[in-house]
C-alpha positions as CSV (number, residue, x, y, z in Angstrom):
1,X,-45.8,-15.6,36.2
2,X,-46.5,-19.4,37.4
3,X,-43.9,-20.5,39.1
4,X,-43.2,-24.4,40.0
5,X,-40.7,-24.8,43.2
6,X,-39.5,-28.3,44.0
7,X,-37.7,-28.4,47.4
8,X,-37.0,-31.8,48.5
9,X,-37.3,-32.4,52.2
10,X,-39.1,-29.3,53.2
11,X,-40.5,-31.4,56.1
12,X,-38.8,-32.5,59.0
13,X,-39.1,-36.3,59.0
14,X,-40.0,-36.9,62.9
15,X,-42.9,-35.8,63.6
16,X,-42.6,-35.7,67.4
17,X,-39.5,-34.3,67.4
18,X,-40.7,-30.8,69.5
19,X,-36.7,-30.0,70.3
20,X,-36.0,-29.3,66.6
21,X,-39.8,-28.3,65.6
22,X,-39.7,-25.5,68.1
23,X,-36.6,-24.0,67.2
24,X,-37.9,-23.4,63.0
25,X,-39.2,-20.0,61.9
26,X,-40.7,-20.2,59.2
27,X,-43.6,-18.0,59.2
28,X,-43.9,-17.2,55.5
29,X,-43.9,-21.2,54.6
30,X,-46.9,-22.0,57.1
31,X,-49.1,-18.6,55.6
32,X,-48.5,-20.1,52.2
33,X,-49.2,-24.0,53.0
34,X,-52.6,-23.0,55.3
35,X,-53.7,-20.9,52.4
36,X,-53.1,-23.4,49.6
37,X,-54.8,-26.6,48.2
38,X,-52.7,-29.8,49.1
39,X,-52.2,-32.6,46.8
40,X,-50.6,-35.8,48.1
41,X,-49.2,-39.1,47.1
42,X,-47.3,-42.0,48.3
43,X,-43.4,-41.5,49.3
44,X,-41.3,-41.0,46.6
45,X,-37.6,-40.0,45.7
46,X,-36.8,-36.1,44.7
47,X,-35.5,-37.1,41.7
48,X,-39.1,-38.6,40.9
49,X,-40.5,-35.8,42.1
50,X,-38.8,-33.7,40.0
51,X,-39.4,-36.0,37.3
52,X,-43.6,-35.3,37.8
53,X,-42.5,-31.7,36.8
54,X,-41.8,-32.5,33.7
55,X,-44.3,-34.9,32.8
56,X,-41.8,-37.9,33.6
57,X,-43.2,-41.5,34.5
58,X,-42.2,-45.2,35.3
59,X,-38.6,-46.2,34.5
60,X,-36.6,-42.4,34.0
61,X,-33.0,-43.2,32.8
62,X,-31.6,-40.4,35.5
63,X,-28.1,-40.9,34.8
64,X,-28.2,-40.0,30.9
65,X,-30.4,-36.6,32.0
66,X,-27.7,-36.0,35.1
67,X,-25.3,-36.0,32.8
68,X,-26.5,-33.3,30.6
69,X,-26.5,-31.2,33.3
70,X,-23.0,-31.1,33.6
71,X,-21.2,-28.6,32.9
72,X,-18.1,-30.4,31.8
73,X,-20.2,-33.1,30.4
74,X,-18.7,-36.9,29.8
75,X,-17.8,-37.2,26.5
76,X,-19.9,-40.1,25.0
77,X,-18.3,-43.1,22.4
78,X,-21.1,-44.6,20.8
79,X,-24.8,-43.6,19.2
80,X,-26.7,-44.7,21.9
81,X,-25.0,-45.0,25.4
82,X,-26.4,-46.9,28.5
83,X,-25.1,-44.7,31.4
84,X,-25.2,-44.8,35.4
85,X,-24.4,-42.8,37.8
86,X,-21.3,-44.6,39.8
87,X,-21.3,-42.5,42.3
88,X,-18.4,-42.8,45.6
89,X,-19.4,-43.6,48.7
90,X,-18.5,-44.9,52.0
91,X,-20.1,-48.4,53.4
92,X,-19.8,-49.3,56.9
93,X,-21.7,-51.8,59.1
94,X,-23.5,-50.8,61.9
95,X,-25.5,-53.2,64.0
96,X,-25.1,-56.0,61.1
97,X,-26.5,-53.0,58.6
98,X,-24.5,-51.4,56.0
99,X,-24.6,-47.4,56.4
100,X,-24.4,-45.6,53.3
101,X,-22.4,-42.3,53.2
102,X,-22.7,-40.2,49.8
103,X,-19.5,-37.8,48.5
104,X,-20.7,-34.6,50.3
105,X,-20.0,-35.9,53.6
106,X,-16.3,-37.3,52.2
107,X,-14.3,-34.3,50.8
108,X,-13.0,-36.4,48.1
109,X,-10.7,-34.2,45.9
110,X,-10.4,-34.0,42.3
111,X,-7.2,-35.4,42.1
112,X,-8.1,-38.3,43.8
113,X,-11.3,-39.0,42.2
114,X,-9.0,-39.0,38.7
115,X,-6.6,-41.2,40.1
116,X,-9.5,-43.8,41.6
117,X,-11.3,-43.8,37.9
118,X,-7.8,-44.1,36.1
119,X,-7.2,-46.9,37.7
120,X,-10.7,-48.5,37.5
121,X,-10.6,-47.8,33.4
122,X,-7.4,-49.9,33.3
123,X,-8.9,-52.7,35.2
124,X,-12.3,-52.7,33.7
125,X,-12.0,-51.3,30.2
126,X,-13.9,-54.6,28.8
127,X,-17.0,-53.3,31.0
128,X,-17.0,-49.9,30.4
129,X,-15.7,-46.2,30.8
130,X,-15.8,-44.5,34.4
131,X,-16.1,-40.8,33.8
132,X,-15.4,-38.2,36.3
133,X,-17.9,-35.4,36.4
134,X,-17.3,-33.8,39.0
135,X,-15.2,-35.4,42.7
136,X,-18.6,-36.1,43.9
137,X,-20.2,-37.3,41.3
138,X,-18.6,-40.0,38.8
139,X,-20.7,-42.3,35.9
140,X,-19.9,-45.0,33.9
141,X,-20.7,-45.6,30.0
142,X,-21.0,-49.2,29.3
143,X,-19.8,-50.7,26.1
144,X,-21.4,-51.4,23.5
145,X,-25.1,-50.6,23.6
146,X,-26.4,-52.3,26.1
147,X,-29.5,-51.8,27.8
148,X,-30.3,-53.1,31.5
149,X,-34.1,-52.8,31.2
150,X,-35.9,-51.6,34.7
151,X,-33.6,-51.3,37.1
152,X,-35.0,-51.3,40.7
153,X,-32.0,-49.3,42.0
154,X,-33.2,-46.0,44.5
155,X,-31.2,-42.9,43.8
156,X,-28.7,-41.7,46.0
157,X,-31.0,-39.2,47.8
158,X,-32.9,-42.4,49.3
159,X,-30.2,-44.0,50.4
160,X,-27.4,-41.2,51.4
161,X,-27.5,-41.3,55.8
162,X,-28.9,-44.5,55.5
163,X,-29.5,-48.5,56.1
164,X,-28.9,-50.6,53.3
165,X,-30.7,-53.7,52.2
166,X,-28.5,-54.4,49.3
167,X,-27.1,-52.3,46.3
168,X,-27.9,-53.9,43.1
169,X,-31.1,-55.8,41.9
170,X,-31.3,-59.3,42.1
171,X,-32.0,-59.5,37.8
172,X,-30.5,-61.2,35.0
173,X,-30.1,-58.3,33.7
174,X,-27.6,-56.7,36.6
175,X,-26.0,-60.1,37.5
176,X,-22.4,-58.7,35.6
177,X,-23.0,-55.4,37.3
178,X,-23.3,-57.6,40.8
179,X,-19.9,-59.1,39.7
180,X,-18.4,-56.0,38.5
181,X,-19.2,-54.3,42.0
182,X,-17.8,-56.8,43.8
183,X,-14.7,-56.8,41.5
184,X,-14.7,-52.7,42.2
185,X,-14.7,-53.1,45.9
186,X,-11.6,-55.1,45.6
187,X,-9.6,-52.9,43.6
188,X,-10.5,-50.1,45.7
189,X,-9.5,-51.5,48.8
190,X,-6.2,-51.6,47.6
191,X,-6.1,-47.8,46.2
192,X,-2.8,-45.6,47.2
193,X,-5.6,-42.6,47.3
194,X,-7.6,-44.5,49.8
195,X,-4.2,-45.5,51.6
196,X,-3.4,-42.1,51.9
197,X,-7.0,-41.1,53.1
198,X,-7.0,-43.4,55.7
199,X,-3.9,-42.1,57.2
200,X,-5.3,-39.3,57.5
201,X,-8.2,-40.5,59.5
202,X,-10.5,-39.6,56.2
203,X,-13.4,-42.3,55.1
204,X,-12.2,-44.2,52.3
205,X,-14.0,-44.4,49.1
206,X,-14.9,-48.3,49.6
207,X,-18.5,-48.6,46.8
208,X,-19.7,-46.6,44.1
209,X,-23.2,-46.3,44.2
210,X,-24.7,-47.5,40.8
211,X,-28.0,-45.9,39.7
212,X,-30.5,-44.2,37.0
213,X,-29.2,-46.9,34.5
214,X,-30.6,-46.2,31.1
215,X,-30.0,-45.2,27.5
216,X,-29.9,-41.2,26.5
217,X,-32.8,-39.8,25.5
218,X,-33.2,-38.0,22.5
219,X,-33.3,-34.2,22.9
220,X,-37.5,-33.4,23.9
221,X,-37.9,-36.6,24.0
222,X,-40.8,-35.9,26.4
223,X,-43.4,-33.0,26.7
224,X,-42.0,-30.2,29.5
225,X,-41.8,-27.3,26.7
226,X,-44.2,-25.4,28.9
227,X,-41.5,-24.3,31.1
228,X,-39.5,-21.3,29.8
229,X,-36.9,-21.8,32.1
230,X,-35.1,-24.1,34.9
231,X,-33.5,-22.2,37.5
232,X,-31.2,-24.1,40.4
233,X,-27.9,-25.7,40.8
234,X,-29.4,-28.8,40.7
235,X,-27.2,-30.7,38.0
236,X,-30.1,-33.3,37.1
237,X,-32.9,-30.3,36.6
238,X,-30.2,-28.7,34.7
239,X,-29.9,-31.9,32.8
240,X,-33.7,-32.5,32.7
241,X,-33.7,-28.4,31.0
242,X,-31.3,-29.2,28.4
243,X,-32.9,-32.5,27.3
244,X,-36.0,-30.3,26.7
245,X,-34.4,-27.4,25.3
246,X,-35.5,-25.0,28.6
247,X,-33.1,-22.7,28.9
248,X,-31.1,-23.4,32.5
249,X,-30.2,-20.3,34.9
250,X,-28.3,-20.7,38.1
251,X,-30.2,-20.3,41.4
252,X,-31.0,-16.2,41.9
253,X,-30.1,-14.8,45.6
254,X,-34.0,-14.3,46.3
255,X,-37.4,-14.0,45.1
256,X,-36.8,-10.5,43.8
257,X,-33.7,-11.5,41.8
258,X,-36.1,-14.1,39.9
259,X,-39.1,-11.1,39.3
260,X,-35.9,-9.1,37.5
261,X,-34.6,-11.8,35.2
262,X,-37.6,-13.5,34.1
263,X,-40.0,-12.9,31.8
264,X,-43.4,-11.9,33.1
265,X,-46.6,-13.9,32.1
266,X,-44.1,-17.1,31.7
267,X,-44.2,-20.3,33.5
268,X,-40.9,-21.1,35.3
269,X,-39.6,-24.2,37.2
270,X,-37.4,-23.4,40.5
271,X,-35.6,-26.2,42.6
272,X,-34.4,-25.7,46.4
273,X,-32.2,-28.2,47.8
274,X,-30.5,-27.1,50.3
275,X,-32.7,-28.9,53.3
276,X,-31.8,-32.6,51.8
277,X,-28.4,-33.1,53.3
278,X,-29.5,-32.0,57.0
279,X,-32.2,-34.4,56.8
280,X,-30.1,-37.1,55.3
281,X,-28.1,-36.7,57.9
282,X,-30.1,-35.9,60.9
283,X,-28.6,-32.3,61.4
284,X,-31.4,-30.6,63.0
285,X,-29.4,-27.0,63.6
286,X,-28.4,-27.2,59.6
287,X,-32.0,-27.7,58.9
288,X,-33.6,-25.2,61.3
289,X,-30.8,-22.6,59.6
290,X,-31.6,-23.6,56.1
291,X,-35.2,-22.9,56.5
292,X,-35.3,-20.0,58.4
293,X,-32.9,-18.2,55.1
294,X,-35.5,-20.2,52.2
295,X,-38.2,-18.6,54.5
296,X,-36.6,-15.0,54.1
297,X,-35.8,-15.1,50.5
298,X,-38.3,-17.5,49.1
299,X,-41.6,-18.3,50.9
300,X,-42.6,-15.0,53.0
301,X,-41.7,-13.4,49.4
302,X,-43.9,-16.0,47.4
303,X,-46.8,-15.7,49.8
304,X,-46.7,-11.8,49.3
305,X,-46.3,-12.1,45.9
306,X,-49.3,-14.5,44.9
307,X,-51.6,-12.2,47.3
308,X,-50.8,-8.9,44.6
309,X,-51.1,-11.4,41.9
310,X,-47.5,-10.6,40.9
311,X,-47.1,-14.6,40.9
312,X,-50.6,-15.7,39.8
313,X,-50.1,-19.7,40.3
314,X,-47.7,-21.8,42.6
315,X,-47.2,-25.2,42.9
316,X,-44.9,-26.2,45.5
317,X,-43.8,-29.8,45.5
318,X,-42.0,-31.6,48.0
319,X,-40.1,-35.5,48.7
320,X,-40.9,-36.1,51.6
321,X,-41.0,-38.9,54.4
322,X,-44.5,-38.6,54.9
323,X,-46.1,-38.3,51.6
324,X,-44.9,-36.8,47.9
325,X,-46.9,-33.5,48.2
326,X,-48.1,-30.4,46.1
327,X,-49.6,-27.1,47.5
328,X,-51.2,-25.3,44.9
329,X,-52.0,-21.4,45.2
330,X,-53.4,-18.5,43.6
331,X,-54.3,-15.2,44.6
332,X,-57.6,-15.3,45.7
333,X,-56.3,-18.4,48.2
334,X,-54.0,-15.8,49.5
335,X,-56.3,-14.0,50.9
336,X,-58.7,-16.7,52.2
337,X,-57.7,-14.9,56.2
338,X,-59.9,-17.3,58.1
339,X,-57.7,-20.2,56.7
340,X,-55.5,-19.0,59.8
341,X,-51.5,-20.5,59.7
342,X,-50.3,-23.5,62.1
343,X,-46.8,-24.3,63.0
344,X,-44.7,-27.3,60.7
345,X,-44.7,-29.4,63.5
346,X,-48.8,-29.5,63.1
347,X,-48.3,-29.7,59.0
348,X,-45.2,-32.7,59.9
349,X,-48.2,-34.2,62.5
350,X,-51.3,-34.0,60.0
351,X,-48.6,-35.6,56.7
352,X,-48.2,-38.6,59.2
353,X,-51.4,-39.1,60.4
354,X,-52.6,-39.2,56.6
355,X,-54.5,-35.6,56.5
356,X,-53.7,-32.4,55.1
C-alpha cells in the first residue's frame, strides 16, 4: 500500500514555546520524520494543501467540492451554480483588530442556524439562496450563473482564532458581495435567535464568512484517479473524493483498522485533523492530547509498518506556520538507524530557521 496522510497543523506554531514542547510525546512522529526525506514550500492553507493531493492548482472553487462532501448535500437550481461557503462566525474587536471566531467555538444549533438562513432568504432572495449544511457550516448559491473570477478570500482555517484585515476583496467583481455583507450584518444584529443567544451569555452569530467562491466542477474534472480511496471526516476531502469518483470511507479507529478494510497494493489518501482547532485556538493541553492519541494509533504504527514494508511509501503532508511540508518514506529509510530521532521542538526550531 502507499498511503498519503494530510494532517493540518501537525507542528506547534511557536517555536520557543518549551512549556508546551516539553509536555508532547510523540515518539513514533519524530522516528518517522528523522527517517524520511522532507519536502518544503512556502506557507499555505490546509485546504491547499490538500488540494496538492489531488493534483489541484491556482484558483480551487472550495465551496462547490465542500459541498459534495455533504452528506445532506444543498440542493442546487441551475446548470451551473457559483457557490461559497457563508460560513457563521463571531467578529469582535480587540485592540482596534477584528477577531474572528469560526462555528466550532459557538455551539450554534440546528434550529437556530434554520431560523438565521430563513430569514436571510426572505431578505436576500434577489442575491441568492443561503443553504444550511450543517449548524456550522452554511453556503450560499448565487442566482443566475454568475461567476466572481479569482477571489482572494483565505479559507476559514486561516482565519479561525485570528486578526482580521478585512473580509472581502477589494474587486469589481465582489463589490455587491461587499454590500451584501454589510446588508447581512444588519439583519443579523437584529435576529430573535441572536437575542436569545445573547441572553444567555452565548456569542452571537454577527458575519458569515464568505469563501472558495466558484462554479461546480464537472465530475473528474481533474486528474486524482490514482487514489482508490479517501478516508477522514473531513467534508471537503470527502467532497474532493466524490468529484473524482474515489470512493469516501469514514476515518478507521487506527492504523490496523485501515490494513483490514483496504485493499493491499492500492494507493490511499488519509486526512487527520484533529490538531487544527487547538492551534487555532492556542490550546496547548488540547494539542499535546491530540498528538500523543494520532501518535498511538497512527504514526508509531506507520513507522513500524513502512520498516516491514507492509506500507511501502508515505507521504505525509502538513499546513503549517512554518513551511507547507512533505516527508516522504520507504522502507529502506526506515531502517536508516544512524539517522537517530530529535524532539518536535528541534523539527518546530529547524521549519523556522528555514532547514529541515
Amino acid at each position: 500500500m502507499q498511503l498519503t496522510l494530510v494532517v493540518p497543523e501537525l507542528v506547534w506554531p511557536e517555536p520557543d514555546d518549551r512549556e508546551t514542547f516539553d509536555t508532547l510525546s510523540c515518539p513514533g512522529l519524530n522516528t518517522l520524520i528523522a527517517r524520511s526525506r522532507l519536502q518544503r514550500r512556502a506557507p499555505q492553507s490546509f485546504e491547499a494543501t490538500l488540494g496538492d493531493a489531488f493534483g489541484l492548482d491556482g484558483s480551487v472553487p472550495w465551496a462547490a467540492f465542500r459541498v459534495l462532501g455533504e452528506s445532506a448535500a444543498p440542493t442546487a437550481a441551475g446548470a451551473a451554480p457559483c457557490w461559497l461557503c457563508a460560513d457563521p462566525v463571531h467578529l469582535r474587536l480587540h485592540q482596534e483588530k477584528l477577531i474572528l471566531a469560526d462555528a466550532s467555538s459557538l455551539d450554534i444549533r440546528l434550529d437556530e442556524a434554520q431560523e438565521i438562513t430563513a430569514e436571510l432568504n426572505r431578505q436576500f432572495a434577489d442575491v441568492g439562496t443561503f443553504h444550511v449544511a450543517t449548524a456550522e457550516r452554511w453556503y450560499l448559491q448565487l442566482a443566475g450563473e454568475t461567476d466572481l473570477g479569482r477571489f482572494d478570500v483565505p479559507p476559514l482555517s486561516i482565519v479561525a482564532g485570528r486578526k482580521l484585515d478585512r473580509q472581502l476583496p477589494e474587486t469589481p467583481e465582489a463589490r455587491h458581495l461587499r454590500q451584501l455583507l454589510n446588508e447581512v450584518q444588519m439583519v443579523l444584529y437584529g435576529q430573535p435567535a441572536n437575542e436569545r443567544r445573547e441572553a444567555a451569555g452565548q456569542a452571537t452569530i454577527n458575519s458569515l464568512w464568505l469563501w472558495g467562491a466558484g462554479l461546480r466542477p464537472a465530475a473528474n474534472a481533474t486528474s486524482a484517479g490514482h487514489f482508490a480511496g479517501v478516508w477522514g471526516d473531513e467534508v471537503l476531502a470527502c467532497g474532493l473524493g466524490r468529484a473524482h469518483g474515489i470512493p469516501t470511507q469514514p476515518l478507521p479507529d487506527d492504523l490496523a483498522a485501515l490494513l483490514a478494510q483496504a485493499a493491499a497494493g492500492s494507493r490511499q489518501l488519509l486526512v487527520l485533523d484533529g490538531l487544527q482547532r487547538p492551534v487555532q485556538y492556542e490550546d496547548a493541553d488540547a494539542y499535546a492530547s491530540e498528538l500523543a492519541r494520532l501518535d498511538r494509533r497512527w504514526f508509531a504504527p506507520l513507522q513500524k509498518a513502512l520498516a516491514s514494508g507492509q506500507i511501502k511509501q508515505l507521504r505525509l503532508q502538513a499546513s503549517t506556520a512554518y513551511a507547507a511540508v512533505a516527508w516522504e518514506s520507504g522502507r529502506g529509510d526506515q531502517w536508516q538507524l544512524w539517522r537517530r530521532p530529535r524532539p518536535l521542538a528541534a523539527t518546530a526550531q529547524a521549519l523556522a530557521r528555514g532547514e529541515g
